[in-house]
N, C-alpha and C positions, 0 to 999 in steps of 0.2 A: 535566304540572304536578301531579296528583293523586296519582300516585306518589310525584312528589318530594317531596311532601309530605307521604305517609305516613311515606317515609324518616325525614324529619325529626323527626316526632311519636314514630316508634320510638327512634330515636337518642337523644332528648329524657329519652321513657320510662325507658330504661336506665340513662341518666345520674343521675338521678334516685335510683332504686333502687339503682345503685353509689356512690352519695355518700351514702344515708340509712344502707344496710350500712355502710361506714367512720364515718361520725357514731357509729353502736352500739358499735364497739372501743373497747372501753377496757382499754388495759396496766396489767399490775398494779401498785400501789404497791412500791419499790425493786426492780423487774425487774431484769436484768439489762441490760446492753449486749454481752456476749461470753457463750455459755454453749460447752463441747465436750462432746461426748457421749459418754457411758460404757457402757461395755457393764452392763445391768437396768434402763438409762434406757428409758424408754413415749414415742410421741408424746403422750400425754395428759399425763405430766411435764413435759413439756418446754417443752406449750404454756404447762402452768399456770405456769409461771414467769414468764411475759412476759404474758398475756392474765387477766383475769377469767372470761371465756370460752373455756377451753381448743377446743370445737368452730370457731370461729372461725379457725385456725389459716391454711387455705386461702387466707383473706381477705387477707392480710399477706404470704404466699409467696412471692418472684420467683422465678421461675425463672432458673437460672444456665445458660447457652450451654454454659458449659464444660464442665457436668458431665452426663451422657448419661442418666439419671434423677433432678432432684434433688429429686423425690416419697419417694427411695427415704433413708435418713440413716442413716449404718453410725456405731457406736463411734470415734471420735476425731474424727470431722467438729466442725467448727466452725460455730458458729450467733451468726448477727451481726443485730443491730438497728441496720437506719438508716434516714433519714427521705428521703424524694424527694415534692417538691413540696412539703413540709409533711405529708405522711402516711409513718406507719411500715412498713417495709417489714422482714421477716424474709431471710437470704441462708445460704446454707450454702457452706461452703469448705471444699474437700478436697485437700489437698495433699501429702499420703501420711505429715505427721511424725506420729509415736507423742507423747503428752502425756502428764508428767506433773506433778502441782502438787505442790510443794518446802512443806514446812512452812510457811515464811515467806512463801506465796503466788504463788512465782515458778512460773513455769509454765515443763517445762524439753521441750523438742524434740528428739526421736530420731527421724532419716530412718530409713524402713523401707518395703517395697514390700509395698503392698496387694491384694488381690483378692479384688473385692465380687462378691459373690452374692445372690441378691434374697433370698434365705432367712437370710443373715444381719443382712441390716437389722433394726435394731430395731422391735421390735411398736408396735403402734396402744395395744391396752389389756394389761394384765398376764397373758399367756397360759396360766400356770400357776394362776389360778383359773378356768379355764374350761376346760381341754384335757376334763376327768372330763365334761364337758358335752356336746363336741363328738364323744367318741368314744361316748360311754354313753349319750346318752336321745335320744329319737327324741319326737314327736307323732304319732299314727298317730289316722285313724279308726275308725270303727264295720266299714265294711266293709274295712280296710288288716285289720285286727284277723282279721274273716269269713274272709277268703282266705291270710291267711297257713300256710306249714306250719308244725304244732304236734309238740311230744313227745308221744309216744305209752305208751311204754315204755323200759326196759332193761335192763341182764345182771342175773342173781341175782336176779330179782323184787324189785328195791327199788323204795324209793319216793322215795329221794332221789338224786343224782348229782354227782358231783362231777368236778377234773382229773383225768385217765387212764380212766375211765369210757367203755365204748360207750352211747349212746344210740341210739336210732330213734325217728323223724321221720316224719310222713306229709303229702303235699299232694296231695289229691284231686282238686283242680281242674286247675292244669298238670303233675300230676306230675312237678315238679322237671326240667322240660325247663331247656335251659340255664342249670342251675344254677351259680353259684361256688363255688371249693372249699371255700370257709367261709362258714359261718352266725356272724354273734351271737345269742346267746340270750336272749329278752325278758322280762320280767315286766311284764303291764299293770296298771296302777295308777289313781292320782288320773284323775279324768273333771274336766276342765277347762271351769268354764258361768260364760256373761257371767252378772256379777253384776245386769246392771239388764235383760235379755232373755231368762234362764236358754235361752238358745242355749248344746247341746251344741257345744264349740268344738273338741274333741280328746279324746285320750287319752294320759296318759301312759307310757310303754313305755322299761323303765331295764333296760341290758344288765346279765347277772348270771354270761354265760361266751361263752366263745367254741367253736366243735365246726367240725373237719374231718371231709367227707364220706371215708368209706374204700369202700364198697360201696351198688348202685343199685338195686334190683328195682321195678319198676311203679311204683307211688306212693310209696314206703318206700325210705328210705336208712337207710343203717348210718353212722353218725357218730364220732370220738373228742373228745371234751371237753377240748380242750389247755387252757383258764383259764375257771377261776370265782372270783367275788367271792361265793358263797354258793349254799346248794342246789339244785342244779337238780329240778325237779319236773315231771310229767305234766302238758300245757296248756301248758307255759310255749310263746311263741310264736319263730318265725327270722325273722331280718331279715338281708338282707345287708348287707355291713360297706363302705357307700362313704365316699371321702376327706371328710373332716371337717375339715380344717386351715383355720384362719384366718390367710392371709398377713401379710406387715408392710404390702401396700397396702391393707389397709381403714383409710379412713381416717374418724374421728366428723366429722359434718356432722349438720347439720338438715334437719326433712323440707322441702319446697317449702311443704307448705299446714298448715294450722292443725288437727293430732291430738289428740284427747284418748281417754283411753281408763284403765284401771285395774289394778291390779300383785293378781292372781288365785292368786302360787300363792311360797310359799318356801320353799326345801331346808334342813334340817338348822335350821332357827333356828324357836320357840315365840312368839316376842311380836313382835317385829323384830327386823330388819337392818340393817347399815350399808355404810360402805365395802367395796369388795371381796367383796360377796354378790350372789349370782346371784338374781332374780327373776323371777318370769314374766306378762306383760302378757296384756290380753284386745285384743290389735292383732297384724295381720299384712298376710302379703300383698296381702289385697285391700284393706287402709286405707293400702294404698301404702305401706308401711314396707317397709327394706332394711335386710341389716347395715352397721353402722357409723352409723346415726341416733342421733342424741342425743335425749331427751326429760329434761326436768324435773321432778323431784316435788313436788305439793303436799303439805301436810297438811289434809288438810278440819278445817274450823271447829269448834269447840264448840257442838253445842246446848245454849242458858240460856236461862232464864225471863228476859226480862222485867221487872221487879217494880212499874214505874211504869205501863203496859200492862198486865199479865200477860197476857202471850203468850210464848210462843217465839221465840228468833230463832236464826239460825244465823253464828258469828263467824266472821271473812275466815278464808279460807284463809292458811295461810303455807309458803314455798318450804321443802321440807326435803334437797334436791339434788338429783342429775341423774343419769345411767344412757345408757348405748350398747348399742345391741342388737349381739349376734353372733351369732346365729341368728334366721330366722325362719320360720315355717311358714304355712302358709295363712290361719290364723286367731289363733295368738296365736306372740307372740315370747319369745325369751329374754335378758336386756339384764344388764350386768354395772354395778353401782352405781358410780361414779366419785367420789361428793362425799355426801358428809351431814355434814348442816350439823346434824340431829336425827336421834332415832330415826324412822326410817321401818316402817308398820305396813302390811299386807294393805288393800286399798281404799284405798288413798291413790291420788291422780289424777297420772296421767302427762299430759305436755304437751309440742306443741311449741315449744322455748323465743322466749321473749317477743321479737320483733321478728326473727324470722328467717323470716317470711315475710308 
């Protein structure tokens, strides 16, 4: 009896919490009812067509019997909005016609035999502002830094290096025991510290070339420089070069519990950023974040005097968009801006969005 009971209080539970999630959807004003999808379409477009909350997506999703992943949405699928029970349901239909829209609206069908690849599905977020991310900068600590092999030297007694160039490398600790044939070559940089803990959280480390080992003696390798993005120098540090690619199945979703955390570091941009800019948060692996989370941005409040008081006060924050990590490392992540709604500034507070856990 006491089990059955649990059952039911669990069942109750869930219920519960899958009705108060669907209560939060709200479709955007003049959605769509049919959209087909284009080849440079994003899941993050697609959702924003039909949702307020493009992260939400998941929530609306049926899955189709017929179709063998329908997680997965290639270029000409069709994406349908209908209602079962009273709640909106999303459906994807793949039928193999080629689509194209006529001037005048009409949408015209050409049979054509398909074959999907998980690799040609369309991306989650815009991959071409991110790829420089995935393939070029690493987090590394203090001791990642300590043990790595460094440049030592190379030909002509220079002091800089470039493509075609031999360099030499030393690592004194494992000397280069099963090494891979190539290194990237690092430049460590910006030192990454919570702003309200000054916890050292990382190191920045941005590839500047790429070097194939040609020759091995004891600790020292003989390298060739096949690509650089700029001088290589003595110190600079190797990393090896593992798969960095973000599939089409990462998909944005929200964390399970209530994150907050702060946007610590921007590339290429002086005051702020907006859509489509890379930022970097003081959140990661151990605050339970993964790629593909969504967080939200504030903009913290104006401190003002007061004048009726004279004190200080601090005005509400206001929402200025949202952002999806695609990378993350122990301590902080790297999330690509999806929405601004204002300029977004350094220290603005990230969150996880309102009623999603």
């Amino acid at each position: 009896m006491m089990k059955s009971l649990q059952r039911i209080l669990c069942l109750g539970v869930l219920l519960v919490a899958s009705q108060a999630m669907a209560d939060s959807i709200q479709l955007r004003d003049g959605h769509p009812d049919v959209y087909y999808v284009k080849k440079g379409d994003t899941l993050w477009d697609i959702s924003a067509r039909f949702l307020e909350n493009p992260w939400q997506w998941p929530e609306l999703w049926h899955d189709n019997p017929e179709i063998d992943n329908p997680h997965l949405i290639y270029p000409g699928d069709e994406i349908r909005l209908s209602w079962q029970g009273g709640e909106p349901r999303l459906t994807v239909n793949r039928d193999g016609n080629s689509r194209t829209q006529l001037p005048d609206g009409t949408i015209k069908l050409t049979p054509r035999a398909r074959e999907l690849d998980r690799d040609s599905a369309i991306p989650a977020i815009p991959m071409s502002a991110i790829q420089s991310y995935l393939k070029e900068a690493l987090v590394v600590s203090r001791e990642e830094i300590a043990d790595a092999p460094y440049v030592v030297g190379g030909q002509d007694r220079r002091v800089v290096y470039g493509m075609g160039d031999t360099i030499y490398a030393r690592d004194p600790d494992s000397q280069f025991e099963n090494a891979p044939p190539r290194y990237g070559i690092y430049r460590v940089g910006e030192e990454y510290v919570d702003p309200e803990t000054d916890e050292v959280l990382g190191y920045e480390a941005r590839q500047i070339g790429l070097a194939s080992i040609t020759g091995h003696e004891d600790d020292m390798v003989t390298m060739e420089v096949v690509r650089s993005s700029e001088d290589i120098r003595v110190d600079d540090r190797l990393f090896p070069q593992p798969d960095r690619r973000v599939r089409a199945v990462l998909y944005p979703h929200a964390p399970d519990e209530k994150t907050t955390g702060h946007i610590i570091r921007f590339f290429d941009r002086i005051n702020s950023v907006a859509r489509n800019d890379v930022v970097v948060m003081n959140l990661g692996e151990r605050e339970g974040m993964e790629p593909g989370h969504v967080l939200d941005i504030f903009q913290q409040g104006e401190l003002v005097r007061d004048r009726q008081r004279d004190e200080m006060v601090r005005l509400p924050r206001t929402r200025s968009g949202s952002l999806v990590l695609f990378r993350v490392y122990e301590k902080v992540s790297y999330g690509l801006i999806m929405e601004s709604l204002r300029p977004i500034y350094m220290q603005d507070i990230v969150e996880s969005p309102e009623g999603s856990y």
